[in-house]
C-alpha positions in Angstrom: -119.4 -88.6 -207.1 -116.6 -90.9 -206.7 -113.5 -90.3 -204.4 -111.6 -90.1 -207.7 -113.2 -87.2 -209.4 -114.6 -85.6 -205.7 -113.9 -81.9 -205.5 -112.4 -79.9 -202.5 -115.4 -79.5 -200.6 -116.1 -82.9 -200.9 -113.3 -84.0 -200.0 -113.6 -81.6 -196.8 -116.3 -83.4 -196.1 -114.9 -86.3 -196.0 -112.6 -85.1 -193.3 -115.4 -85.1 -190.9 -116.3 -81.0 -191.7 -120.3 -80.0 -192.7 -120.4 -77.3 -195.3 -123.8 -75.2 -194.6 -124.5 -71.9 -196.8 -124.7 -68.8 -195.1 -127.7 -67.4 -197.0 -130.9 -68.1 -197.7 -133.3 -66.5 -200.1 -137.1 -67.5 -201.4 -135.7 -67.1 -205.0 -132.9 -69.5 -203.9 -135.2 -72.3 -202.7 -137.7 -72.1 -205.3 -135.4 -71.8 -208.2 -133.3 -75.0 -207.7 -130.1 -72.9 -206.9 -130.3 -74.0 -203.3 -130.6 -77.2 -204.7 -127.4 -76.9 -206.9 -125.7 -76.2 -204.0 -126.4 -79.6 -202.1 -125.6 -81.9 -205.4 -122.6 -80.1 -206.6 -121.2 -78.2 -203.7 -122.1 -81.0 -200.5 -123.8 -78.2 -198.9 -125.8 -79.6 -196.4 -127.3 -76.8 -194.1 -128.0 -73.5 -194.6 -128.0 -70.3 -192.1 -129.6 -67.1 -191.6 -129.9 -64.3 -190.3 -131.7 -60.6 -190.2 -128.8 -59.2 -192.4 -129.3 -61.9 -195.1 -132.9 -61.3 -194.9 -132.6 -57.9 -195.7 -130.5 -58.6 -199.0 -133.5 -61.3 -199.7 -137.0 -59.9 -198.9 -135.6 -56.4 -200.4 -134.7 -57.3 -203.4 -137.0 -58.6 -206.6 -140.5 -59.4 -206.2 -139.7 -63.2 -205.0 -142.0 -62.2 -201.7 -144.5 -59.9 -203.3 -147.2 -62.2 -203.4 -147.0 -63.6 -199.8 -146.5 -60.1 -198.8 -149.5 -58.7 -200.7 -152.2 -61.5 -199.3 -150.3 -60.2 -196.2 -151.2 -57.0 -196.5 -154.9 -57.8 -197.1 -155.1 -59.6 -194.2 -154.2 -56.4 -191.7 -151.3 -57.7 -190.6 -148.4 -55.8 -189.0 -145.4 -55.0 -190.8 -143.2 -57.4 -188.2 -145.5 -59.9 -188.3 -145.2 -60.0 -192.6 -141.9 -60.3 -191.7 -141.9 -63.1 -189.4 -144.3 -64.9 -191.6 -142.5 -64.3 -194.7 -139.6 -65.6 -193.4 -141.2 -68.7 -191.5 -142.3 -69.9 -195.1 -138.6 -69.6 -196.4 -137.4 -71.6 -193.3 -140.2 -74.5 -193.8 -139.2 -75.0 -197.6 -135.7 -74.8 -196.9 -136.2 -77.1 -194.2 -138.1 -79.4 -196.5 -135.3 -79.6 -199.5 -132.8 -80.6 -196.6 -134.9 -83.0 -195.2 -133.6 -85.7 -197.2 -130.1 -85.1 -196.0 -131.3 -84.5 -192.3 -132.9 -88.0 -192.4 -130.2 -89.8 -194.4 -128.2 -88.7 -191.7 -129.9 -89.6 -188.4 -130.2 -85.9 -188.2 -126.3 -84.8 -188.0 -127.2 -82.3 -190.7 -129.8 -80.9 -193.0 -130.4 -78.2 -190.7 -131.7 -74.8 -191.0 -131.0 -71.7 -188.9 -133.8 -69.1 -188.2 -132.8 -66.6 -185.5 -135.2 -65.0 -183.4 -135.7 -60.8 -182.6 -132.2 -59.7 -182.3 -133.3 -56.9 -180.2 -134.3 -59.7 -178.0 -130.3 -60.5 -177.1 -130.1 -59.5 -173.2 -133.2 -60.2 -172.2 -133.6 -64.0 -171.3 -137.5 -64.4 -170.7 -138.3 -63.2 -174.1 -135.2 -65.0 -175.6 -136.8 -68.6 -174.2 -140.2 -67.7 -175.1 -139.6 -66.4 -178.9 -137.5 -69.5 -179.5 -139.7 -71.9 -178.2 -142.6 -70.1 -180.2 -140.6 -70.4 -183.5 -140.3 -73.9 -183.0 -143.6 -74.5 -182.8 -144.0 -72.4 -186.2 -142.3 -73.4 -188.3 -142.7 -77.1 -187.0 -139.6 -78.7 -188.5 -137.5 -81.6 -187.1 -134.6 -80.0 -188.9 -135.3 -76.2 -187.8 -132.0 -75.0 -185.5 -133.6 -71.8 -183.8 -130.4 -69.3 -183.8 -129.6 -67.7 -179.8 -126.7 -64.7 -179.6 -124.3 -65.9 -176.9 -125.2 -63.1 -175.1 -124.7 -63.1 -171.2 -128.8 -63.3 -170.4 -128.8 -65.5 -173.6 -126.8 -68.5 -172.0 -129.4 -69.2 -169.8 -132.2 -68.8 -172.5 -129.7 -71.5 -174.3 -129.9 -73.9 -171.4 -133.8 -73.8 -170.8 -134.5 -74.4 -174.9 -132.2 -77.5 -175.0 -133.8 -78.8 -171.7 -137.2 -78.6 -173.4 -136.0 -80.7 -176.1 -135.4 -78.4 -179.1 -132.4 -77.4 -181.4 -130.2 -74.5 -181.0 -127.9 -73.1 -183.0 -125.8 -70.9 -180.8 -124.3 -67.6 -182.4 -122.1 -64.8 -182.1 -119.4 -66.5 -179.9 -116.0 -64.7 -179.9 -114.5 -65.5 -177.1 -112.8 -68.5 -175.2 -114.6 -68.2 -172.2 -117.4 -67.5 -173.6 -117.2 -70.7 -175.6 -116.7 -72.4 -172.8 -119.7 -71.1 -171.0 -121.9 -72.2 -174.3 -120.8 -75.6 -174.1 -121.6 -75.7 -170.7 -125.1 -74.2 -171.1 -125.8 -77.2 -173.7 -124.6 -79.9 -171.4 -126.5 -78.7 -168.4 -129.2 -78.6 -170.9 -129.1 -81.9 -172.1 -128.5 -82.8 -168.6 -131.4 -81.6 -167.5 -133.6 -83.0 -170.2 -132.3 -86.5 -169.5 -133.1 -86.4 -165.9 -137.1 -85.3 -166.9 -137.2 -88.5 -168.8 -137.2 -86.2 -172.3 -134.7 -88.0 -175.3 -131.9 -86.3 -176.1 -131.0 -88.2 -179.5 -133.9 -85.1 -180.9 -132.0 -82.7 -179.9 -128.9 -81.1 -182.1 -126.5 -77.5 -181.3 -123.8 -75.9 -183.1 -121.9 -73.0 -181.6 -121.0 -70.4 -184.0 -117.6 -69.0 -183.3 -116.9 -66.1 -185.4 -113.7 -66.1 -187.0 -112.4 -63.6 -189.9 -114.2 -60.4 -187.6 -111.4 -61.3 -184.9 -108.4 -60.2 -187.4 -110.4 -57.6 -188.8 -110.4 -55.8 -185.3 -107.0 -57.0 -184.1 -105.2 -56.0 -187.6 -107.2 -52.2 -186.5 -105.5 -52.0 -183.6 -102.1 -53.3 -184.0 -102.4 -50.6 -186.7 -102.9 -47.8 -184.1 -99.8 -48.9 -181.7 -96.4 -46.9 -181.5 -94.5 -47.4 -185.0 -91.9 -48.8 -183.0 -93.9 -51.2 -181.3 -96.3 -52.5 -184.3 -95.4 -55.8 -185.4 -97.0 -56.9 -188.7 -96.1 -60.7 -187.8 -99.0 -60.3 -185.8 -101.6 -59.7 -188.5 -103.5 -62.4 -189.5 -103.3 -64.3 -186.8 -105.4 -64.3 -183.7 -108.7 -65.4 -185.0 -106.6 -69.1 -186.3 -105.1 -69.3 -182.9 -108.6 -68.3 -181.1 -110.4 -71.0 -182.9 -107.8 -74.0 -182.6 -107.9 -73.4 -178.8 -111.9 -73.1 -179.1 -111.4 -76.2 -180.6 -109.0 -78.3 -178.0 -111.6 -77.2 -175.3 -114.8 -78.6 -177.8 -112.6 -81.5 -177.0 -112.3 -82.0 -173.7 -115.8 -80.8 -172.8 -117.2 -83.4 -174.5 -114.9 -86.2 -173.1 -114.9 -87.8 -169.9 -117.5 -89.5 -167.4 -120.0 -86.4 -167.5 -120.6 -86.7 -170.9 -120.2 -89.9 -171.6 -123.2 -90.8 -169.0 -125.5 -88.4 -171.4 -124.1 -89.6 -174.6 -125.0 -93.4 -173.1 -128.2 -92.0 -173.4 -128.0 -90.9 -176.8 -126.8 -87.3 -176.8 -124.4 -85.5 -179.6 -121.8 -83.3 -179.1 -122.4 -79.6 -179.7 -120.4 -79.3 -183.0 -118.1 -76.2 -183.3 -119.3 -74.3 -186.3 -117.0 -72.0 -188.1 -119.2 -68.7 -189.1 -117.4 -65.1 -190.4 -115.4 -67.5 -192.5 -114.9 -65.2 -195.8 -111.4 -63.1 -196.3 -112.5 -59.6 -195.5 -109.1 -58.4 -196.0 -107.7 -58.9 -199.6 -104.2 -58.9 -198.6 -105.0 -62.5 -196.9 -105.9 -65.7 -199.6 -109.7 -66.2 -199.9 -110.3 -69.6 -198.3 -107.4 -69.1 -195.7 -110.3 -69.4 -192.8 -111.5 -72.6 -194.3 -108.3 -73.9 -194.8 -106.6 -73.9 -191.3 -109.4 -74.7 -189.5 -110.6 -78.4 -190.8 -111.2 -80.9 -188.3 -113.5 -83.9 -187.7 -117.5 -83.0 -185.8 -117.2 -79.5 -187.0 -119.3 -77.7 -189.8 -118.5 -74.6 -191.6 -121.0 -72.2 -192.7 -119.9 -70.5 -195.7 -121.1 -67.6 -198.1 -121.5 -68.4 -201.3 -118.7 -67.1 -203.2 -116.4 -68.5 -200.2 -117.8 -71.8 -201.1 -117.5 -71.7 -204.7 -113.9 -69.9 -204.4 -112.8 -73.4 -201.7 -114.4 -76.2 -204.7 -112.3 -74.2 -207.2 -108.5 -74.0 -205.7 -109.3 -75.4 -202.0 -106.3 -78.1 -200.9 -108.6 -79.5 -197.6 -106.2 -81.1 -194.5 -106.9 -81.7 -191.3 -105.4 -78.8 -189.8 -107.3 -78.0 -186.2 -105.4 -79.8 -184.4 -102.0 -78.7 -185.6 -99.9 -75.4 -184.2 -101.6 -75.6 -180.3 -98.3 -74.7 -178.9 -98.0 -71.5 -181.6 -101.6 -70.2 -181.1 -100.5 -70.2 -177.3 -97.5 -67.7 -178.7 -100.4 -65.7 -181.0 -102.3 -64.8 -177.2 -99.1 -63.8 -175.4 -97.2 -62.0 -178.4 -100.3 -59.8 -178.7 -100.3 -59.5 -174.7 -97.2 -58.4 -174.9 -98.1 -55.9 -177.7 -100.4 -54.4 -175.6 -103.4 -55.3 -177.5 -106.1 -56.1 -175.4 -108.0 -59.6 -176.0 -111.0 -59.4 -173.7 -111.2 -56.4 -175.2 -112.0 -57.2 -178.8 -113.6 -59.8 -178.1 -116.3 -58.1 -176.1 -116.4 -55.3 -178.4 -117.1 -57.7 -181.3 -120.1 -59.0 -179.2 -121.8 -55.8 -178.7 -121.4 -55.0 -182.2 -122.7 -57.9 -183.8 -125.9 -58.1 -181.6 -126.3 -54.0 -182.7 -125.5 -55.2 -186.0 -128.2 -57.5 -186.1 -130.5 -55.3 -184.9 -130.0 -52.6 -187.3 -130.2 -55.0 -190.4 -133.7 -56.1 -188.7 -135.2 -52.7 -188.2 -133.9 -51.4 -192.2 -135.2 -54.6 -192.7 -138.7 -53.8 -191.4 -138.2 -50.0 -192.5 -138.4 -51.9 -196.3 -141.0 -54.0 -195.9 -143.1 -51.4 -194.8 -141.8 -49.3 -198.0 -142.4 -51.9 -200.0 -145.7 -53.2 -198.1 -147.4 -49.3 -199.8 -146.0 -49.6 -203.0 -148.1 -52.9 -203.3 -151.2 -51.6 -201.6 -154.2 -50.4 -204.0 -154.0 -46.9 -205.2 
């Protein structure tokens, strides 16, 4: 497509942003749609997660087959599951490969993230991470770890052994911060064992719309007299602007630039929650502010669709510093309590997660006796 007749998301692109799907389904990767998405949408990664999974293994017959030989096999209904969804990952893996290698590995990845009921314990964490690696057995696999207190350190050991993490559920600054310090002392690590860092790729998913959603809640549950509307809307901009100005200046300076002499890449930011979950708000406005160079965007399909139709891509990250600053105190003043929300949106999403994954097995098994033999 020339720069003439190149859409939004292209353009985006072009700005220095990666647009990966946030979905994944078998009937997507087997019947071209996926594929659509890469040649007409510059889509190039994809992410999942047990939620999504749900939506795709319980709907259709897409898996039935797999599922079936499965089934005659003896095998559990977690481990239909996990091999059900390994397959998905390996052929999605496979139809980005092309852009993964046409671009030294900067993208073409996909996300598979291990047990979710795994998030606090960091022995298991390291182990089921390492083991899904080894599965699915794709240069272009990013195994997906909940930023999770016990999961930083299960973050740290995977990237010293030399594998690709995709870091999730971040909501918080500090916690950000922590990430990208888990990855450097990582890669840090893995250098000084003699191991080669240029294999080795992370994004940190910082959850964006779910900030507003929880903030716009409880600015609506102040004192009349103290609510201020200007308010709405606003935090989870300002939170991932300053999230941004730190991606910065962690990887800057001598300690980095020692590991990146040695072939290392920055832990990109990744923008995930990016869809309008209030209609009052415009569709793309989470896509819209927060476009930047090194940073990817993982998007849901109608989010992505909605951007290449009306879209007007900038690059905005960088801009308003001093008035997300403002955002923070204003809401300080407000009485609405940051660390609050933000650890509260943490402890949901891992529960969450772990709900989808146990409906999710609570279906297969349903669906695991409709398809055995009368």
């Amino acid at each position: 497509m020339n720069s003439d007749a190149a859409g939004p998301l292209q353009r985006l692109s072009a700005l220095g942003q990666s647009v990966w799907v946030d979905n994944l389904s078998r009937e997507s990767i087997r019947g071209g749609h996926l594929q659509e998405l890469i040649d007409d949408f510059a889509v190039v990664g994809a992410t999942s997660n047990p939620t999504i999974f749900e939506k795709a293994m319980t709907a259709g017959d897409a898996y039935d087959e797999q599922l079936h030989e499965l089934l005659e096999q003896g095998s559990s209904v977690e481990d239909c599951f996990w091999e059900l969804a390994k397959q998905d990952i390996r052929e999605a893996c496979d139809l980005f490969r092309p852009v993964w290698d046409g671009g030294s590995g900067r993208d073409g990845y996909v996300s598979l993230e291990v047990d979710p009921r795994l998030a606090y314990d960091t022995l298991e964490t390291f182990r089921e991470a390492i083991s899904l690696h080894e599965a699915v057995d794709r240069p272009n696999l990013m195994v997906k770890i909940p930023a999770t207190k016990p999961g930083l350190a299960a973050i740290e050991d995977v990237i010293a052994k030399g594998r690709s993490i995709n870091v999730t559920l971040i909501f918080a600054l500090r916690r950000y911060a922590e990430v990208a310090e888990s990855y450097i002392r990582g890669i840090e690590r893995l250098v000084a064992e003699g191991g080669d860092p240029r294999k080795v790729a992370s994004v940190a998913s910082f959850f964006v719309s779910r900030i507003d959603t929880e903030t716009d809640r409880r600015l609506d549950e102040l004192d009349p007299a103290h609510r201020q509307e200007e308010l709405k809307g606003k935090l989870a901009i300002a939170n991932a602007k300053l999230a941004y100005a730190h991606y910065l200046e962690a990887f800057s300076g001598p300690r980095w630039e020692f590991l990146a002499s040695k072939g290392a890449t920055p832990q990109r930011v990744l923008w995930a929650s990016t869809s309008t979950k209030n209609p009052a708000y415009p569709d793309v406005m989470y896509v819209e502010e927060l476009i930047g160079p090194d940073t990817v965007d993982t998007m849901p399909e109608e989010t992505i669709k909605a951007y290449q139709d009306h879209g007007q891509p900038q690059p905005r990250l960088t801009q308003g510093l001093d008035e997300a600053q403002a955002v923070f105190a204003a809401l300080e003043r407000a009485g609405v309590d940051y660390e609050d929300i933000t650890e509260t949106l943490e402890r949901e999403g891992v529960e969450k997660f772990a709900d989808s994954f146990d409906q999710l097995m609570q279906a297969l098994s349903a669906k695991r006796e409709s398809l055995a033999p009368a």
